[in-house]
C-alpha positions in Angstrom: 70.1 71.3 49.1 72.9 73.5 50.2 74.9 74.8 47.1 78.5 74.8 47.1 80.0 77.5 47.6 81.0 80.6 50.2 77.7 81.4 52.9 77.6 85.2 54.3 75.4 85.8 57.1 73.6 89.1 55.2 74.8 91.1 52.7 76.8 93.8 55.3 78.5 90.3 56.8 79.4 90.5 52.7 80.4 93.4 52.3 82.4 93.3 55.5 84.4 90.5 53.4 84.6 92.3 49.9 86.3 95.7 52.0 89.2 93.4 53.2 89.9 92.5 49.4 89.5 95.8 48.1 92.1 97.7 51.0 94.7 98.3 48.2 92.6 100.7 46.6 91.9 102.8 50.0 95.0 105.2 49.0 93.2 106.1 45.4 90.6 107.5 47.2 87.9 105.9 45.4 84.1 106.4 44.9 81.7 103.7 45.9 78.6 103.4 44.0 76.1 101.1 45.3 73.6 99.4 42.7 70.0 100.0 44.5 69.1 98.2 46.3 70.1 95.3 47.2 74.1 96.5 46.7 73.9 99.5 49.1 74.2 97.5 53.0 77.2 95.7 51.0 78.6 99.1 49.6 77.7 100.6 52.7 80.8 98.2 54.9 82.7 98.8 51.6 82.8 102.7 51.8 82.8 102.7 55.8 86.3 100.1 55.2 87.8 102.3 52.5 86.6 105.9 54.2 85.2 106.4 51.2 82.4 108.4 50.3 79.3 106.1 48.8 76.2 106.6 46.6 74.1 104.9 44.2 74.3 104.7 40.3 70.8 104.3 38.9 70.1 101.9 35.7 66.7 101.1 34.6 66.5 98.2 32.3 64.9 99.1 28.8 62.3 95.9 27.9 61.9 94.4 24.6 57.9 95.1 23.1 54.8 92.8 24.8 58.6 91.3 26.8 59.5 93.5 29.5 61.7 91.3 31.3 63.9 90.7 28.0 66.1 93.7 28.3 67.5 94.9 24.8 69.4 97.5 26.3 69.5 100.0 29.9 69.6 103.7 31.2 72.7 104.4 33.2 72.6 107.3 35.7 75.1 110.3 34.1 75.0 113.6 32.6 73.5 113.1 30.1 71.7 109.4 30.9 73.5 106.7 28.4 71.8 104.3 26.8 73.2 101.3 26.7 72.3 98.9 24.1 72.6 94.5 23.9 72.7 94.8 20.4 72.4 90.8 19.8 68.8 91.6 21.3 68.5 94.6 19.4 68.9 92.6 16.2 66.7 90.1 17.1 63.5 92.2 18.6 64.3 94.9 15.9 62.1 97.5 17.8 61.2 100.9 16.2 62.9 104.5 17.1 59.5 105.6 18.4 59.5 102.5 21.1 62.9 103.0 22.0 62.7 106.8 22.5 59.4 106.2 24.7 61.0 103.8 26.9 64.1 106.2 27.1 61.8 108.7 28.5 59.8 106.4 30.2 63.0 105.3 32.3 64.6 108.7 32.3 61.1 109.5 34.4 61.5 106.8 37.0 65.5 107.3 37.4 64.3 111.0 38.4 61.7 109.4 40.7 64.3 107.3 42.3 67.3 110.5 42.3 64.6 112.4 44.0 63.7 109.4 46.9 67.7 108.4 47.3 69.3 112.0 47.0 66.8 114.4 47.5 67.5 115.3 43.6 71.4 115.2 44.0 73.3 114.7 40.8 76.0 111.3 40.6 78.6 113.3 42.0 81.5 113.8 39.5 83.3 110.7 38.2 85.9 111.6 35.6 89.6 110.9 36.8 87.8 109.0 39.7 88.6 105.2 40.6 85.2 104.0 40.6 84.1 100.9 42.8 81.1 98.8 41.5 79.4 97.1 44.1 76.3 94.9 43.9 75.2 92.0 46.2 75.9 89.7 44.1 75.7 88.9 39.7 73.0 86.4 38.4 72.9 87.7 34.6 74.8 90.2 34.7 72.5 92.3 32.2 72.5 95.4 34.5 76.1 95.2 35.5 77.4 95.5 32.1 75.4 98.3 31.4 76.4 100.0 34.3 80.1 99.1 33.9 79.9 100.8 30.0 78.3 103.7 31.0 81.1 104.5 34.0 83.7 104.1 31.0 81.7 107.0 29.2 81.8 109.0 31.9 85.0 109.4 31.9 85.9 107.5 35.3 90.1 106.7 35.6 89.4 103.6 36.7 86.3 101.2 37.1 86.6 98.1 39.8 83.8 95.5 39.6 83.6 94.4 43.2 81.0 92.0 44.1 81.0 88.5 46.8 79.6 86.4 44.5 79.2 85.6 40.9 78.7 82.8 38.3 82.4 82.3 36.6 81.6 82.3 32.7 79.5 85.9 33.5 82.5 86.8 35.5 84.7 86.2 32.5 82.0 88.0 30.0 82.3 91.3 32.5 86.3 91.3 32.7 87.0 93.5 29.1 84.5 96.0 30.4 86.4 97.0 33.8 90.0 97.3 34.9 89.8 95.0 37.6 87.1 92.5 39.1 86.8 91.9 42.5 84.7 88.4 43.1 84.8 86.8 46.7 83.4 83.3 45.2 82.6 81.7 41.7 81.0 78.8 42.4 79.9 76.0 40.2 77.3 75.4 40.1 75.7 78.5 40.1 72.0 78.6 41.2 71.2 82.2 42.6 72.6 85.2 44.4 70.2 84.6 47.5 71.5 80.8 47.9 74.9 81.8 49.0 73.6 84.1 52.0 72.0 83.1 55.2 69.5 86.0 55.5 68.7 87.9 52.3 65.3 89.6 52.6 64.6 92.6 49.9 66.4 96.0 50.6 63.8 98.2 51.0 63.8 102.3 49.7 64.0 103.3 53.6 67.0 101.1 54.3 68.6 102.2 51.1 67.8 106.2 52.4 69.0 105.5 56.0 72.5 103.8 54.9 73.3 106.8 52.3 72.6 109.5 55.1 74.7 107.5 57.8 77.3 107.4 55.6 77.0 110.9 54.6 77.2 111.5 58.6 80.0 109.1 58.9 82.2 111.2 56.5 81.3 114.4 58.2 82.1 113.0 61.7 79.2 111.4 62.4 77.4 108.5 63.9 76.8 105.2 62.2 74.1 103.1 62.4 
Protein backbone atom coordinates (compact mmCIF):
# COMPACT_ATOMS: atom_id res chain seq x y z
CA UNK A 1 0.00 0.00 0.00
CA UNK A 2 1.40 3.35 -0.72
CA UNK A 3 0.91 5.75 2.31
CA UNK A 4 -0.32 9.05 1.76
CA UNK A 5 1.76 11.43 1.86
CA UNK A 6 4.99 13.40 0.15
CA UNK A 7 7.67 10.54 -1.70
CA UNK A 8 11.55 11.76 -1.94
CA UNK A 9 13.66 9.92 -4.18
CA UNK A 10 16.52 9.45 -1.18
CA UNK A 11 17.19 11.35 1.62
CA UNK A 12 19.75 14.04 -0.42
CA UNK A 13 16.46 14.41 -3.01
CA UNK A 14 15.10 15.39 0.74
CA UNK A 15 17.24 17.39 1.82
CA UNK A 16 17.49 19.15 -1.51
CA UNK A 17 13.71 20.11 -0.57
CA UNK A 18 14.13 21.00 3.25
CA UNK A 19 17.23 23.72 1.95
CA UNK A 20 14.58 25.57 -0.20
CA UNK A 21 12.42 26.03 3.04
CA UNK A 22 15.04 26.82 5.31
CA UNK A 23 16.78 29.88 2.66
CA UNK A 24 15.58 32.57 5.19
CA UNK A 25 17.96 31.52 7.64
CA UNK A 26 21.12 31.53 5.11
CA UNK A 27 21.90 35.35 6.38
CA UNK A 28 22.19 34.08 10.23
CA UNK A 29 24.83 32.08 9.32
CA UNK A 30 23.75 29.06 10.97
CA UNK A 31 25.23 25.72 12.02
CA UNK A 32 23.94 22.50 10.66
CA UNK A 33 24.16 19.52 12.83
CA UNK A 34 23.28 16.34 11.30
CA UNK A 35 21.82 13.47 13.64
CA UNK A 36 24.11 10.26 12.52
CA UNK A 37 23.39 8.72 10.45
CA UNK A 38 20.73 8.62 8.65
CA UNK A 39 20.31 12.79 8.89
CA UNK A 40 23.88 13.61 7.51
CA UNK A 41 23.14 13.01 3.25
CA UNK A 42 19.92 15.25 4.22
CA UNK A 43 22.09 17.87 6.33
CA UNK A 44 24.72 17.47 3.87
CA UNK A 45 22.19 19.40 0.67
CA UNK A 46 21.07 21.51 3.71
CA UNK A 47 24.54 22.91 4.64
CA UNK A 48 25.79 22.82 0.85
CA UNK A 49 22.19 25.18 0.16
CA UNK A 50 22.81 27.45 3.14
CA UNK A 51 26.90 27.63 2.73
CA UNK A 52 26.87 26.51 5.97
CA UNK A 53 29.29 24.69 7.74
CA UNK A 54 27.78 21.04 8.96
CA UNK A 55 28.59 18.30 11.58
CA UNK A 56 27.04 15.84 13.68
CA UNK A 57 25.60 16.05 17.35
CA UNK A 58 25.92 12.70 18.96
CA UNK A 59 23.01 11.32 21.43
CA UNK A 60 23.09 7.88 22.77
CA UNK A 61 19.83 6.72 24.15
CA UNK A 62 20.11 5.65 27.94
CA UNK A 63 17.78 2.09 28.23
CA UNK A 64 15.58 1.23 31.02
CA UNK A 65 17.12 -2.20 33.15
CA UNK A 66 16.54 -5.93 31.27
CA UNK A 67 14.58 -2.95 28.40
CA UNK A 68 17.12 -1.38 26.43
CA UNK A 69 14.96 -0.21 23.80
CA UNK A 70 12.74 1.70 26.41
CA UNK A 71 14.74 4.86 26.70
CA UNK A 72 14.24 6.62 30.11
CA UNK A 73 16.38 9.36 29.17
CA UNK A 74 19.74 10.20 26.51
CA UNK A 75 23.35 11.62 26.31
CA UNK A 76 23.60 14.67 24.20
CA UNK A 77 26.94 15.56 22.65
CA UNK A 78 28.29 19.02 24.68
CA UNK A 79 30.84 20.13 27.01
CA UNK A 80 30.12 18.64 29.48
CA UNK A 81 27.67 15.63 27.89
CA UNK A 82 23.85 16.39 29.22
CA UNK A 83 21.79 13.97 30.37
CA UNK A 84 18.64 14.21 29.35
CA UNK A 85 15.99 12.65 31.30
CA UNK A 86 11.91 11.35 30.20
CA UNK A 87 11.05 11.62 33.57
CA UNK A 88 7.44 9.92 33.08
CA UNK A 89 9.73 6.80 32.33
CA UNK A 90 11.93 7.61 35.07
CA UNK A 91 9.02 7.41 37.52
CA UNK A 92 7.84 4.41 36.24
CA UNK A 93 11.24 2.15 35.89
CA UNK A 94 12.44 3.96 39.04
CA UNK A 95 16.18 2.77 38.28
CA UNK A 96 18.99 3.14 40.86
CA UNK A 97 21.85 6.01 40.84
CA UNK A 98 24.43 3.23 40.39
CA UNK A 99 22.50 1.99 36.95
CA UNK A 100 22.13 5.37 35.72
CA UNK A 101 25.73 6.56 36.34
CA UNK A 102 26.97 3.14 34.59
CA UNK A 103 24.91 3.74 31.59
CA UNK A 104 26.15 7.43 31.62
CA UNK A 105 29.55 6.13 31.33
CA UNK A 106 28.73 3.45 29.37
CA UNK A 107 27.34 5.94 26.60
CA UNK A 108 29.81 8.67 27.29
CA UNK A 109 32.39 5.62 26.08
CA UNK A 110 30.61 4.94 22.79
CA UNK A 111 29.84 8.88 22.01
CA UNK A 112 33.89 9.04 22.24
CA UNK A 113 34.01 5.98 19.93
CA UNK A 114 31.82 7.67 17.54
CA UNK A 115 33.67 11.55 18.02
CA UNK A 116 36.81 9.69 17.29
CA UNK A 117 35.28 7.69 13.81
CA UNK A 118 33.27 11.03 12.62
CA UNK A 119 35.81 13.88 13.67
CA UNK A 120 39.00 12.33 14.24
CA UNK A 121 38.27 13.46 18.05
CA UNK A 122 37.06 17.05 17.16
CA UNK A 123 34.90 18.73 19.82
CA UNK A 124 30.99 20.03 18.70
CA UNK A 125 32.29 23.10 17.48
CA UNK A 126 31.04 26.04 19.63
CA UNK A 127 27.23 26.71 19.77
CA UNK A 128 26.38 29.53 22.13
CA UNK A 129 24.89 32.67 20.26
CA UNK A 130 24.77 30.24 17.26
CA UNK A 131 21.39 29.60 15.19
CA UNK A 132 21.41 26.02 15.30
CA UNK A 133 19.72 23.82 12.48
CA UNK A 134 18.48 20.27 13.51
CA UNK A 135 18.28 18.06 10.80
CA UNK A 136 17.28 14.34 10.81
CA UNK A 137 15.81 12.23 7.97
CA UNK A 138 12.86 12.10 9.25
CA UNK A 139 10.86 11.78 13.15
CA UNK A 140 9.07 8.39 14.05
CA UNK A 141 9.10 8.88 18.07
CA UNK A 142 10.72 11.56 18.47
CA UNK A 143 12.62 10.21 21.72
CA UNK A 144 16.10 11.25 20.41
CA UNK A 145 15.03 14.51 18.91
CA UNK A 146 13.78 15.94 22.03
CA UNK A 147 16.70 15.06 23.81
CA UNK A 148 18.76 16.55 21.30
CA UNK A 149 16.65 19.73 21.01
CA UNK A 150 16.99 20.16 25.21
CA UNK A 151 20.43 19.77 25.29
CA UNK A 152 21.15 22.55 22.23
CA UNK A 153 19.01 24.93 24.61
CA UNK A 154 21.68 24.09 27.43
CA UNK A 155 24.26 24.89 25.41
CA UNK A 156 23.54 28.01 25.08
CA UNK A 157 22.67 28.06 21.28
CA UNK A 158 20.65 31.70 20.16
CA UNK A 159 18.43 29.83 18.32
CA UNK A 160 17.45 26.15 17.72
CA UNK A 161 15.45 25.20 14.21
CA UNK A 162 14.01 21.65 14.01
CA UNK A 163 14.23 21.02 10.30
CA UNK A 164 13.22 17.69 9.16
CA UNK A 165 10.93 16.39 5.63
CA UNK A 166 8.86 14.35 7.42
CA UNK A 167 7.13 13.76 10.61
CA UNK A 168 3.97 12.44 12.40
CA UNK A 169 1.80 15.69 13.32
CA UNK A 170 0.85 15.09 17.13
CA UNK A 171 5.00 14.38 17.67
CA UNK A 172 5.46 17.45 15.61
CA UNK A 173 3.17 19.39 18.01
CA UNK A 174 4.93 17.61 21.32
CA UNK A 175 8.55 18.96 19.75
CA UNK A 176 7.27 22.71 19.09
CA UNK A 177 7.91 24.21 22.99
CA UNK A 178 11.35 22.81 22.81
CA UNK A 179 12.68 24.80 19.60
CA UNK A 180 12.04 28.22 18.16
CA UNK A 181 10.91 27.17 14.92
CA UNK A 182 10.09 23.66 13.20
CA UNK A 183 10.68 23.13 9.88
CA UNK A 184 8.47 19.85 8.55
CA UNK A 185 8.15 19.28 4.65
CA UNK A 186 5.03 16.81 5.28
CA UNK A 187 2.76 15.50 8.29
CA UNK A 188 0.93 12.98 6.98
CA UNK A 189 -1.90 11.00 8.49
CA UNK A 190 -1.58 8.40 8.76
CA UNK A 191 1.71 7.97 9.85
CA UNK A 192 3.39 4.62 9.40
CA UNK A 193 7.27 5.06 9.10
CA UNK A 194 10.05 7.43 8.11
CA UNK A 195 11.31 4.87 5.36
CA UNK A 196 7.64 4.70 3.67
CA UNK A 197 7.71 8.19 2.45
CA UNK A 198 11.17 7.73 0.41
CA UNK A 199 11.78 5.81 -2.63
CA UNK A 200 15.26 4.51 -1.80
CA UNK A 201 16.23 4.51 1.88
CA UNK A 202 19.00 1.99 2.56
CA UNK A 203 21.03 2.47 6.03
CA UNK A 204 23.64 5.30 6.10
CA UNK A 205 26.62 3.70 6.75
CA UNK A 206 29.86 5.17 9.16
CA UNK A 207 31.96 5.57 5.68
CA UNK A 208 29.12 7.56 4.01
CA UNK A 209 28.62 9.54 7.08
CA UNK A 210 32.82 10.21 7.11
CA UNK A 211 33.00 10.99 3.34
CA UNK A 212 29.96 13.70 3.47
CA UNK A 213 31.57 15.56 6.66
CA UNK A 214 35.05 15.76 4.83
CA UNK A 215 33.37 16.97 1.44
CA UNK A 216 31.76 19.39 3.17
CA UNK A 217 34.69 20.41 5.08
CA UNK A 218 36.36 20.70 1.48
CA UNK A 219 33.44 22.49 0.15
CA UNK A 220 33.78 25.32 2.68
CA UNK A 221 37.50 25.53 2.04
CA UNK A 222 37.03 25.73 -1.74
CA UNK A 223 36.81 22.44 -2.42
CA UNK A 224 35.35 19.69 -4.47
CA UNK A 225 32.04 17.99 -3.73
CA UNK A 226 31.14 14.65 -4.09
Amino acid sequence: MTPGGRIFEDRRAAGTALAKALLGYKDRHPIVLALPRGGVPVGYAVAEALEAPLDVLIVRKIGAPGYEELGIGALVEGDPPQVVLNEDVMAAVAPSGAYLETERMHQIAEMERRRALYRDDRPLPPLAGRTVILVDDGIATGGTVRAALKGLSAAGAAAVVLAVPVAPADVLKSLRPLADAVICLDTPQPFSSVGEHYVRFPQTSDEEVIALLAAARAHRAGGSTP
